[in-house]
C-alpha positions in Angstrom: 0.0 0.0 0.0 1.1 4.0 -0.3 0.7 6.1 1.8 0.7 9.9 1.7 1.0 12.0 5.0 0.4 15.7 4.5 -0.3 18.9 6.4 -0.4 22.6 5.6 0.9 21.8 2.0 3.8 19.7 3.0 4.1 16.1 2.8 5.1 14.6 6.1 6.0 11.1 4.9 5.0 9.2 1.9 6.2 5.6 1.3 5.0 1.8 1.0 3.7 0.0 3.8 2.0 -3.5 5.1 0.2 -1.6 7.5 -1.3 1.0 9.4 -2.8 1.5 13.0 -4.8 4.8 13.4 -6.8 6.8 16.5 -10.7 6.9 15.3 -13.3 8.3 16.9 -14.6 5.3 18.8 -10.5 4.1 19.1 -7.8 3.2 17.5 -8.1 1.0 13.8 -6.5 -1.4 11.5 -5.8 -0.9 8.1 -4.1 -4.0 6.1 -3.6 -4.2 1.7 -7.0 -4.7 -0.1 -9.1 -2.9 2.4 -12.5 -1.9 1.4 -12.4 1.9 0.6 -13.3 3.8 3.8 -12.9 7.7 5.5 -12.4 8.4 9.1 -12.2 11.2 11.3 -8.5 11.3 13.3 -8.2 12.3 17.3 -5.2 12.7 19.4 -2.8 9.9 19.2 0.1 8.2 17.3 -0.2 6.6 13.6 1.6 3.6 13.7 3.0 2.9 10.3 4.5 -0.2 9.9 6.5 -1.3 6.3 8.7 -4.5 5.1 11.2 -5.8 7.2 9.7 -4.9 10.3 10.6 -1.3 10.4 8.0 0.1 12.5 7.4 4.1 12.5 5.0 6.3 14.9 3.6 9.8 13.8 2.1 11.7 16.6 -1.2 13.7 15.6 -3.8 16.0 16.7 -6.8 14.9 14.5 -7.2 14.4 11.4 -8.8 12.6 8.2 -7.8 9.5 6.4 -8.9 8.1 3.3 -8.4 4.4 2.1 -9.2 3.9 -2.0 -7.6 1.0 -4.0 -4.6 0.4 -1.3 -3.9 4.1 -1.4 -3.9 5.8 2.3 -4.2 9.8 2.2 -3.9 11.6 5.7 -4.3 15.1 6.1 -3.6 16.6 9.7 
C-alpha cells in the first residue's frame, strides 16, 4: 500500500507499507492491503506505520482525516 501523510501543503511522509494503526473516533483502527475503501475522522494519538522488514514508524497527531481507495492511504492533519 502507499501512503501519503500531509499537512499545511507539506508532505510529512510518503512511502509503502503493510500496514497501518490509526486513532478513530470510537478508538484506535487497523488498516491491512485490499481494504474496502473507507474515510475516518482522526483524534489525538500516534499513527503507527509499519513497512517491510519490520521497520515500525510512529507519527504523533492532533486529528485528522484518512482516506483508504484502492490500497492508497491519504492523511491530512
Amino acid at each position: 500500500m502507499i501512503i501519503r501523510i500531509i499537512r499545511f501543503h507539506k508532505i510529512l511522509y510518503q512511502g509503502n507499507i503493510i500496514s497501518i494503526i490509526a486513532p478513530g473516533i470510537q478508538g484506535y483502527f487497523q488498516i491491512l492491503k485490499n481494504h474496502a475503501p473507507f474515510i475516518s475522522i482522526l483524534k489525538n494519538g500516534f499513527l503507527k506505520l509499519e513497512s517491510k522488514k519490520d521497520i515500525k514508524k510512529e507519527i504523533k497527531i492532533e486529528g485528522g482525516i484518512l482516506q483508504v481507495k484502492k490500497n492508497i492511504i491519504f492523511v491530512i492533519l
